[in-house]
C-alpha positions as CSV (number, residue, x, y, z in Angstrom):
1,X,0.0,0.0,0.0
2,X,1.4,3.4,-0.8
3,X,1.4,6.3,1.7
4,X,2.5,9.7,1.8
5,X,5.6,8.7,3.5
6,X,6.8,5.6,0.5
7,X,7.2,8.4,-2.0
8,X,10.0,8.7,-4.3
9,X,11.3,12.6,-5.8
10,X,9.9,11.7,-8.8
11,X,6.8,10.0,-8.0
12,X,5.4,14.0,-7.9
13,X,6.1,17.7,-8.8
14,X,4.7,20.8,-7.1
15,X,3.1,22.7,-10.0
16,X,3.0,26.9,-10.0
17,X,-0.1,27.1,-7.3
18,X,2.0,25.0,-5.1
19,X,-0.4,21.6,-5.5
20,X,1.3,18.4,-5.2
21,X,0.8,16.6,-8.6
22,X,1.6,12.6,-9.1
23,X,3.7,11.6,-12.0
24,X,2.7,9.0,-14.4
25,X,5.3,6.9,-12.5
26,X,3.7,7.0,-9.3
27,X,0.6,5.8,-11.0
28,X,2.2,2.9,-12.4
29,X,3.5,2.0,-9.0
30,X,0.0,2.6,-7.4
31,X,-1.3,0.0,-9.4
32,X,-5.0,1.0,-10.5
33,X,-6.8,4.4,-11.2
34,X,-8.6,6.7,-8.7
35,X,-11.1,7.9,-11.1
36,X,-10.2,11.3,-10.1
37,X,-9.0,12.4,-13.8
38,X,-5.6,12.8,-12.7
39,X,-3.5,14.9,-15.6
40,X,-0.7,12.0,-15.4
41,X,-3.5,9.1,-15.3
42,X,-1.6,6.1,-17.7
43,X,-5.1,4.4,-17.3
44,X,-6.9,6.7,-19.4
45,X,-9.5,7.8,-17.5
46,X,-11.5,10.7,-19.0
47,X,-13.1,12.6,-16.0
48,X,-16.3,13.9,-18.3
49,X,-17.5,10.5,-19.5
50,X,-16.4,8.4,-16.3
51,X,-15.1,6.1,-18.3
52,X,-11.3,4.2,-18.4
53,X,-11.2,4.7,-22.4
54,X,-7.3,2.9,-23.2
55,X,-4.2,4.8,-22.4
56,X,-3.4,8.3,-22.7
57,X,-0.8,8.4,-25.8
């Protein structure tokens, strides 16, 4: 299980507002989306239909 205390440097960034944002990486690692439409999500998720559609390219 991962916590705030397993991650890696480059399992996120801090964007310009100062918001912790998870790398594609750290998704991988997770395992399985949140359904959150994460900007990084390797899953695919699109947040407007709620669906896992294949892989972002």
């Amino acid at each position: 299980m991962f916590t705030a205390s397993n991650l890696e440097p480059d399992d996120f960034y801090y964007n310009k507002e100062g918001f912790k944002v998870f790398t594609e990486k750290y998704h991988l690692k997770r395992g399985h989306c949140c359904k959150s439409g994460c900007k990084h999500c390797p899953f695919g998720y699109n947040k407007k239909t709620g669906r896992v559609e294949g892989k972002k390219d």
